[in-house]
C-alpha positions in Angstrom: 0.0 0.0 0.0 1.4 3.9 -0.6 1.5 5.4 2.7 2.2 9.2 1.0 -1.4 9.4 0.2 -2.5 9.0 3.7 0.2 11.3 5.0 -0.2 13.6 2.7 -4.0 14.0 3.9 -2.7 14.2 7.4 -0.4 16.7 6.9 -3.4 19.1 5.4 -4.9 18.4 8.0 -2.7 19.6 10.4 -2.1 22.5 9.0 -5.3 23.6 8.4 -6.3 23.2 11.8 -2.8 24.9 12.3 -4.2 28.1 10.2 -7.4 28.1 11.6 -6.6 28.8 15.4 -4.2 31.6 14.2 -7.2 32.9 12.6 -9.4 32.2 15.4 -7.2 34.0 17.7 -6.7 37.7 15.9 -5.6 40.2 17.5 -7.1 43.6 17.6 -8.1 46.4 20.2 -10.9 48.0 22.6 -11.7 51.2 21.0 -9.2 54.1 21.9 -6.9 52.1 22.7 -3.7 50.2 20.5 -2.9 47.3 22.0 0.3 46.8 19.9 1.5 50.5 20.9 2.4 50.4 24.7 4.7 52.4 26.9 7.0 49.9 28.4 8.6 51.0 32.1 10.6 48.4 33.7 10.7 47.6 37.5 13.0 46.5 40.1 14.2 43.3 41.0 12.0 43.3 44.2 9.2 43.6 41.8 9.4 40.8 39.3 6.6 39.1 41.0 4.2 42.1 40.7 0.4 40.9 41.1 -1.7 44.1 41.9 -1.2 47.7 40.6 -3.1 51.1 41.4 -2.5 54.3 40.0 -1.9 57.5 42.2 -3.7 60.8 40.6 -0.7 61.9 39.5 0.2 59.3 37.1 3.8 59.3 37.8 3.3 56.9 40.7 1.5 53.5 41.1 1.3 51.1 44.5 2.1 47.6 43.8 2.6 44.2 45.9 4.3 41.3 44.8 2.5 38.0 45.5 5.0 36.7 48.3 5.8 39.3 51.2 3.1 41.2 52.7 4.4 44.6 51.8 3.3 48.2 49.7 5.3 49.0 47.4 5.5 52.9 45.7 7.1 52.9 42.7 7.6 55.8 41.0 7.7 55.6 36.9 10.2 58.2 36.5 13.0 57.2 38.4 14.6 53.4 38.7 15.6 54.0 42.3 15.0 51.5 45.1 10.8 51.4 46.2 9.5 52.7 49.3 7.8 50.0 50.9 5.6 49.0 54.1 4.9 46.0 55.9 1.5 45.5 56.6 1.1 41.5 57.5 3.3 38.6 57.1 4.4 36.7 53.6 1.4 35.3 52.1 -0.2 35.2 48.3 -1.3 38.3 47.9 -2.7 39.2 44.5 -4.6 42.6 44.0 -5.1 45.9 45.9 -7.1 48.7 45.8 -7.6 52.5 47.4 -11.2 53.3 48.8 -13.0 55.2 51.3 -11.8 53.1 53.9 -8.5 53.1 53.0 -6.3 50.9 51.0 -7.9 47.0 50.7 -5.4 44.4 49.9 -6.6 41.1 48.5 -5.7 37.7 49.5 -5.9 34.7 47.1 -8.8 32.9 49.5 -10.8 36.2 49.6 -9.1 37.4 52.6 -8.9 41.6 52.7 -6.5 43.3 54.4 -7.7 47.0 55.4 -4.3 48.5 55.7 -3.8 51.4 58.1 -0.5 53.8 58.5 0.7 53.4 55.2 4.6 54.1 55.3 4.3 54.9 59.2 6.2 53.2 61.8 2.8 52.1 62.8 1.7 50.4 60.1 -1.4 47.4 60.7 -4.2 45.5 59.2 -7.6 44.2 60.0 -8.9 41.0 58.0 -12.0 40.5 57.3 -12.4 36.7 56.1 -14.2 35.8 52.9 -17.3 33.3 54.7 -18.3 31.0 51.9 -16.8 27.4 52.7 -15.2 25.4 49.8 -12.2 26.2 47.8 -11.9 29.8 46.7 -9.0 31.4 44.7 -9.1 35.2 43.7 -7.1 37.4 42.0 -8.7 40.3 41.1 -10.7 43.6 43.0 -11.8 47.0 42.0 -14.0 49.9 43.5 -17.5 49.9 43.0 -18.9 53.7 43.9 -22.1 53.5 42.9 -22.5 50.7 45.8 -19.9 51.9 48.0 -18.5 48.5 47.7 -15.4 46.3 46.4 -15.7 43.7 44.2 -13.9 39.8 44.2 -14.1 38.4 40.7 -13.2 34.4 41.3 -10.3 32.9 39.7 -11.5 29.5 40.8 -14.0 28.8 42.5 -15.5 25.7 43.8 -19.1 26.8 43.3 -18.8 27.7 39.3 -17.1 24.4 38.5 -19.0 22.4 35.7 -21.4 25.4 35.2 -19.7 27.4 33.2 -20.1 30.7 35.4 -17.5 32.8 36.9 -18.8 34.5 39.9 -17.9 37.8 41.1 -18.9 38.9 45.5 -19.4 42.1 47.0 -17.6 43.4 50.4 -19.8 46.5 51.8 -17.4 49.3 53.2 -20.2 50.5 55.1 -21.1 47.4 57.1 -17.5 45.6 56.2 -19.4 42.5 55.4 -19.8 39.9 52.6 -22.5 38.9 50.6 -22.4 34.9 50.1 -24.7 35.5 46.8 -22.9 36.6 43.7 -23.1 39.7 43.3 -23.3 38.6 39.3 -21.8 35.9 37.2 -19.9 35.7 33.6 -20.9 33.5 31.4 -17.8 31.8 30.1 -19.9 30.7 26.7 -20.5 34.0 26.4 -16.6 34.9 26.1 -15.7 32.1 23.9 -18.5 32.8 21.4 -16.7 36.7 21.6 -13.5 35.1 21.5 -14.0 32.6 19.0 -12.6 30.2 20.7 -13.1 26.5 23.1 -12.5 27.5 26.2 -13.9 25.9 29.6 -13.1 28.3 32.5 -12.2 32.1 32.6 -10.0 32.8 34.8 -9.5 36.7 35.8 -6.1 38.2 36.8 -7.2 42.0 37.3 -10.2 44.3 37.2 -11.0 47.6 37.4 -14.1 50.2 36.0 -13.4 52.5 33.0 -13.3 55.8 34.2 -15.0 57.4 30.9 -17.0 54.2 29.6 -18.0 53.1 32.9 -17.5 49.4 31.8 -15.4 47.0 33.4 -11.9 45.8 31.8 -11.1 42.2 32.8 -7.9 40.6 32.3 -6.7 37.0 32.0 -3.3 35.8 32.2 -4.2 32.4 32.0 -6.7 32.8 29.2 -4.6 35.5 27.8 -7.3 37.8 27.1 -9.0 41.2 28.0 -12.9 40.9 28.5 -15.0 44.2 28.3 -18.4 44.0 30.4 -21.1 45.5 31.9 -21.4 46.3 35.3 -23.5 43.6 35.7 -21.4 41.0 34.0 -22.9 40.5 30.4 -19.9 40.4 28.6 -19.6 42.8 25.1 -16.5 42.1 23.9 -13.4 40.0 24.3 -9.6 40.4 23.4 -7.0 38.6 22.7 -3.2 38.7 24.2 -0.2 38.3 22.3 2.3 36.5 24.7 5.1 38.7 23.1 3.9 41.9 24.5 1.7 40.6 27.8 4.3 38.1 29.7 1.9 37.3 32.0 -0.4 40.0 32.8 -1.7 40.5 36.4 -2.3 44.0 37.3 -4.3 46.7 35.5 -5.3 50.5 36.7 -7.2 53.5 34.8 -6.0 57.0 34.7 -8.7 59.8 35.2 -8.3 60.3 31.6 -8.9 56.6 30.2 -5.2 55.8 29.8 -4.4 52.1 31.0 -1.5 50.6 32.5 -0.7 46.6 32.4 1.5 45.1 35.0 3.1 41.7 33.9 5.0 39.5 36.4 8.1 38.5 35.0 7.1 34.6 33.6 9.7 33.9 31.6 11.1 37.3 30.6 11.1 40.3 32.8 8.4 42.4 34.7 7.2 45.5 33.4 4.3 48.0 33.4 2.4 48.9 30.0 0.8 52.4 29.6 -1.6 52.6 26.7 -2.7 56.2 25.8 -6.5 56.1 25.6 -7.9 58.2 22.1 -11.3 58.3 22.0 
């Protein structure tokens, strides 16, 4: 029998299915924004492990953690000198923080937040407040809510949304400083990969945080490699692809007042940075 037929058919095959996940996975941009066009500043050895990022008003400075030592860091964009930095509770896997009318909130991978008090003081502490829902949580991302006075959790993994193809998201009230154990809403992860034009069975969010001018909220997803536009109350509108040149492994992202974003990526493979992109509207 002539086995180059038969190869010959597998080899199409191959590469056809080869060419059509490149062309499944194009790569374009939210509007105002080119996602091909950042502003790279690099960081500091201590900061190769960044996981959280917020931007100060004046844009020249952002506060960061790594995901390892229980410390605030202020880096300032302009200068490559060493971070002021400020303990506020022992090493742990820290992954997100966020300013609000309490006060800075840092995030804990099993919903633990940490109100942090003092900042850069001798003196400063933490309160916990313990997420309450039993199972196996993982989080990663938190942002501001101010219509609600609230925060925000979007589940990385979560024991609750396995097999159902949901991603839930749970609000922490500043006023009371308590959880609710009911979503606060959900993402439909068919929903994404219909977007996305993709297979995909979880979504997995690395950062979050409202759109100052569109008042939508960006997702991002270093393990799905993607950036997923909502609404506030989770329908998802449009979805993103990463290229892995560019995005190492992004885990951080912050608005300016004026729409401009910035991307943190923890160092993977290559080395951290943080991506500005000018927002044009």
């Amino acid at each position: 029998m002539d086995l180059r037929f038969p190869v010959i058919l597998l080899l199409a095959f191959i590469s056809c299915n080869a060419f059509t996940d490149q062309q499944d996975k194009d790569y374009h941009s939210p509007k105002g924004y080119k996602l091909t066009e950042p502003q790279r500043f690099r960081v500091r050895e201590s900061m190769q492990e960044i996981s959280g990022i917020a931007l100060h008003p004046d844009e020249r400075h952002i506060y960061s953690i790594n995901d390892e030592q229980g410390k605030i860091f202020h880096i300032d964009l302009s200068h490559y000198e060493r971070y002021p930095e400020t303990k506020f509770d022992r090493s742990g896997d820290y992954e997100d923080l966020v300013y609000t009318p309490l006060g800075w909130l840092v995030l804990k991978s099993n919903g633990t937040l940490y109100q942090v008090q003092d900042i850069f003081t001798d003196s400063t502490s933490s309160v916990e407040y313990k997420f309450p829902k039993g199972g196996k949580q993982e989080f990663e991302s938190i942002y501001m809510d101010p219509a609600s006075n609230s925060v925000i959790l979007i589940c990385k993994s979560c024991e609750e949304d396995k097999k159902q193809g949901l991603t839930s998201a749970y609000r922490f009230h500043l006023d009371s400083r308590q959880f609710d154990e009911t979503p606060a809403y959900r993402l439909r992860v068919a929903d994404i990969a219909r977007l996305g034009n993709i297979k995909m069975n979880n979504f997995k969010p690395s950062a979050a945080a409202i759109h100052p001018i569109e008042h939508r909220l960006y997702i991002l997803s270093s393990v799905n490699m993607m950036l997923v536009i909502t609404r506030l109350d989770g329908q998802v509108q449009e979805v993103y692809h990463l290229k892995r040149s560019l995005f190492e492994q992004p885990e951080g992202l912050s608005f300016a007042a004026n729409g401009d974003m910035y991307i943190s990526n923890e160092a993977g493979d290559g080395t951290a940075d943080i991506l500005k992109f000018r927002y044009k509207p």
